[in-house]
C-alpha positions in Angstrom: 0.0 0.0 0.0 1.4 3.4 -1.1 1.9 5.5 2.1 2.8 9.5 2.6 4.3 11.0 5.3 2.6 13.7 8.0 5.1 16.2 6.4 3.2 15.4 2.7 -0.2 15.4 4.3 0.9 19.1 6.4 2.0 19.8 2.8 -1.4 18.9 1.3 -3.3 20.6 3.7 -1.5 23.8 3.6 -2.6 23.9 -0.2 -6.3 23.0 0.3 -5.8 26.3 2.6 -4.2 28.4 0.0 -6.5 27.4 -2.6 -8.4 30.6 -3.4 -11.3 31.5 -5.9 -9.3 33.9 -7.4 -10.5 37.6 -9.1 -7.9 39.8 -9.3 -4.7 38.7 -11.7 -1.6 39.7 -12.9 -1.8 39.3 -16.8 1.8 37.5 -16.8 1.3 35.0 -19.7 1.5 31.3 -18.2 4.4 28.8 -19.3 3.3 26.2 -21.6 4.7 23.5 -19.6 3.1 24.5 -16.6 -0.9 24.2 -17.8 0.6 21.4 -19.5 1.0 19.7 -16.6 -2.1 21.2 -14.6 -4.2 19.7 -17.3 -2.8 16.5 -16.5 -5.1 16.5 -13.8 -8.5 16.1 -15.6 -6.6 12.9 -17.3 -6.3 11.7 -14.2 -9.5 12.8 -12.6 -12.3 10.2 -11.6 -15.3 9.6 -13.5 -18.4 7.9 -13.5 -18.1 5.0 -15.4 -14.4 6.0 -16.8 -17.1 8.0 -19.4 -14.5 11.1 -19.0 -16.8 13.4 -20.1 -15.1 16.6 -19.8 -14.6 18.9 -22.8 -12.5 21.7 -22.6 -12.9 25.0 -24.5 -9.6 27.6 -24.5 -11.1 31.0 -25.0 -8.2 32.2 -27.0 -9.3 35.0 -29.2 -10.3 38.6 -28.0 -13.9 38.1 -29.7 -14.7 34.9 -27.7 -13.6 36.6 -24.4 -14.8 39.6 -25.5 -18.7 37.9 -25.7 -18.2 36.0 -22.9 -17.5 39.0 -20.7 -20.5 40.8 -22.1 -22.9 37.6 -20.9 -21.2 37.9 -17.4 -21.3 41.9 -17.4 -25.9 41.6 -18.4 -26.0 38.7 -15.6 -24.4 40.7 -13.4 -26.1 43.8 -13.7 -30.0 41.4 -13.8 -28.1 39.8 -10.2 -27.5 43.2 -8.6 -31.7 44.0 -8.9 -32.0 41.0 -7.1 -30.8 42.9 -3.8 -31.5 46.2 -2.2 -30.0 48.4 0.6 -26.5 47.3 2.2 -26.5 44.1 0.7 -27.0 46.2 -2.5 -24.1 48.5 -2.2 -21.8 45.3 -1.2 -22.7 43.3 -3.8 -22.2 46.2 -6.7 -18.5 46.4 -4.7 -17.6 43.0 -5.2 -15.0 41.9 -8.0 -16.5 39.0 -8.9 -14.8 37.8 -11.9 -11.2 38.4 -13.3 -12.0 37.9 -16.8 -10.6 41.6 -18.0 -7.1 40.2 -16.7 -7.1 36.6 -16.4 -4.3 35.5 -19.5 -6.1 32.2 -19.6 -9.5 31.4 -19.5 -11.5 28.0 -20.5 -15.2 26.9 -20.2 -15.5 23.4 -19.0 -18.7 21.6 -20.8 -20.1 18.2 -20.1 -21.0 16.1 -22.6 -24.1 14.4 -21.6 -24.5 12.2 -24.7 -21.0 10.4 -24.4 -21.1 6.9 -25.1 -17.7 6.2 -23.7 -18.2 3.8 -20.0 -21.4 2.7 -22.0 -23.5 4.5 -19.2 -22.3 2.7 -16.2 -23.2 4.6 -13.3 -25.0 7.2 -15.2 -28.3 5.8 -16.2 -29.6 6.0 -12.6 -28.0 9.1 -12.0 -27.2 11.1 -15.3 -26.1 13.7 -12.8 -22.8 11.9 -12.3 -21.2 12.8 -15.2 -21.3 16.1 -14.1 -19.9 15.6 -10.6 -17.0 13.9 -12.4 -16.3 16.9 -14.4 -16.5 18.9 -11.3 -14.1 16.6 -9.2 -11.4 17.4 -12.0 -12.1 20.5 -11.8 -11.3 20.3 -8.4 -8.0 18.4 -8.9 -7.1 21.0 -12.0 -7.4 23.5 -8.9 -5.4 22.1 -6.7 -2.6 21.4 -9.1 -2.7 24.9 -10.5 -2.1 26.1 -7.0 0.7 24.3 -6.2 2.4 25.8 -9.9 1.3 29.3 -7.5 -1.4 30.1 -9.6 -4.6 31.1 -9.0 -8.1 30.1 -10.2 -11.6 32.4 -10.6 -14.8 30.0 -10.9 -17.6 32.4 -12.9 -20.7 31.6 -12.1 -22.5 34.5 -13.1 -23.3 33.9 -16.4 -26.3 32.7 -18.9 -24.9 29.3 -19.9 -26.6 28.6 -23.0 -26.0 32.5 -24.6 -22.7 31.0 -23.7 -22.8 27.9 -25.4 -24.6 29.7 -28.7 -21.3 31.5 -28.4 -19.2 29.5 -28.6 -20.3 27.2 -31.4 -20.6 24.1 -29.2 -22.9 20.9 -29.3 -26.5 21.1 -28.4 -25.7 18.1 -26.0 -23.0 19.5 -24.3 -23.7 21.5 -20.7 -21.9 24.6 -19.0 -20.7 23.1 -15.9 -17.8 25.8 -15.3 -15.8 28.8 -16.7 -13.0 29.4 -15.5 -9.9 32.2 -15.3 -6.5 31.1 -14.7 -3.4 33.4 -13.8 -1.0 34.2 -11.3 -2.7 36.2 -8.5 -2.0 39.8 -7.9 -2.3 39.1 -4.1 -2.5 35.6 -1.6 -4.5 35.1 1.3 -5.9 32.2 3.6 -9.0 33.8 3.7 -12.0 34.0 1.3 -12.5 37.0 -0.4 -16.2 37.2 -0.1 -15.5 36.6 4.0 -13.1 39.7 4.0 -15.2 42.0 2.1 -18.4 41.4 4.4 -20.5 39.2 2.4 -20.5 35.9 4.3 -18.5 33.9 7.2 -17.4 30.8 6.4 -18.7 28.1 8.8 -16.9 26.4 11.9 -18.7 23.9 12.3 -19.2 20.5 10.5 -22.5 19.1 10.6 -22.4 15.6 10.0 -25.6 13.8 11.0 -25.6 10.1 12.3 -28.5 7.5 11.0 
C-alpha cells in the first residue's frame, strides 16, 4: 500500500488552505509547460463509469472573451436587482470575476450524450457525469495552485448565450468557466468573507442515522 508521510499530508493541507477563488490577476502570460501539466489532472481525474466526459474549451481569441465578458457583465447587472440596501451596495463592490485580466480562461462543458463507459453509473444518475467533471475541476485547482497560480470560478453567467457563443454541441452542458493566472495578491482567507458578504462556517455538521 502506497503510504505518505505527515510532512506530505501538512503539505497537502496547507494547499487546500491556499487554494483561493481567485478575481484579481496579474496578466503575466503562463508557461506552456506548466498548464501542460495542470491539465494533467483532468486525465487523471475520476469519472463515472471511466465516461470522461469533460470537454474543454480555450477561450483564445479577443472576440470569444470579448462575448463571454459581455454575458457575465448583463447577468451581473439582472443579479444586482435581485438585492436592495447594504447588501445592494456590497454586492455592486464586489469583484466577482477576473476575466478583464485573467491570461487564460477555459469553459469546461459536459457532454451528456458520451457513449464512452457505455453508461455505467450514469443511467440511474445522469447527474454523475457532471460531478466527475467537477471533481477534475477540483484536482485541475489544486494542481494549479501548487504551480502558485490562481483560479476564478464564474458563475455568473447565462450558460446557454454561452454555449450559442461559442459554437458548441447542443448536448454538451456549462458546468464551469473558468480564469487562470497568477494572482495579484494571496490570502488564507475567502474573499467574499473579508469583504463582508458571508463567514465561512466552523462547524461540520455531519448527522448520524
Amino acid at each position: 500500500m502506497r503510504e505518505f508521510s505527515s510532512d506530505f499530508r501538512s503539505e497537502f493541507f496547507d494547499l487546500l488552505k491556499w487554494r483561493r477563488d481567485v478575481r484579481h490577476f496579474k496578466t503575466d502570460p503562463i508557461p506552456q509547460d506548466s498548464l501542460t501539466e495542470c491539465f494533467e489532472a483532468f486525465r487523471l481525474a475520476p469519472s463515472v463509469g471511466l465516461s470522461e466526459p469533460w470537454r474543454i474549451v480555450r477561450l483564445s481569441t479577443d472576440a470569444a472573451r470579448a462575448k463571454a465578458y459581455a454575458n457575465f457583465k448583463a447577468e451581473n447587472d439582472k443579479a444586482l436587482t435581485g438585492y436592495s440596501g447594504d447588501q445592494a451596495k456590497k454586492y455592486a463592490d464586489l469583484k466577482l470575476a477576473g476575466m478583464k485580466e485573467a491570461p487564460e480562461q477555459f469553459a469546461i462543458f459536459c457532454d451528456d450524450s458520451t457513449t464512452k463507459g457505455s453508461g455505467l453509473g450514469a443511467s440511474t444518475m445522469t447527474e454523475a457525469r457532471r460531478y466527475s467533471v467537477v471533481s477534475a475541476i477540483m484536482s485541475f485547482w489544486l494542481i494549479a495552485r501548487a504551480h502558485s497560480l490562481g483560479l476564478g470560478w464564474v458563475s455568473i453567467l447565462d450558460p446557454e448565450k454561452l454555449c450559442e457563443d461559442l459554437d458548441v454541441p447542443q448536448d454538451w452542458t456549462l458546468v464551469a468557466y473558468l480564469c487562470v493566472g497568477y494572482p495579484e495578491e494571496e490570502s488564507l482567507q475567502p474573499e467574499l468573507e473579508a469583504k463582508g458578504w458571508e463567514d465561512r462556517s466552523e462547524v461540520l455538521h455531519i448527522i448520524d442515522r
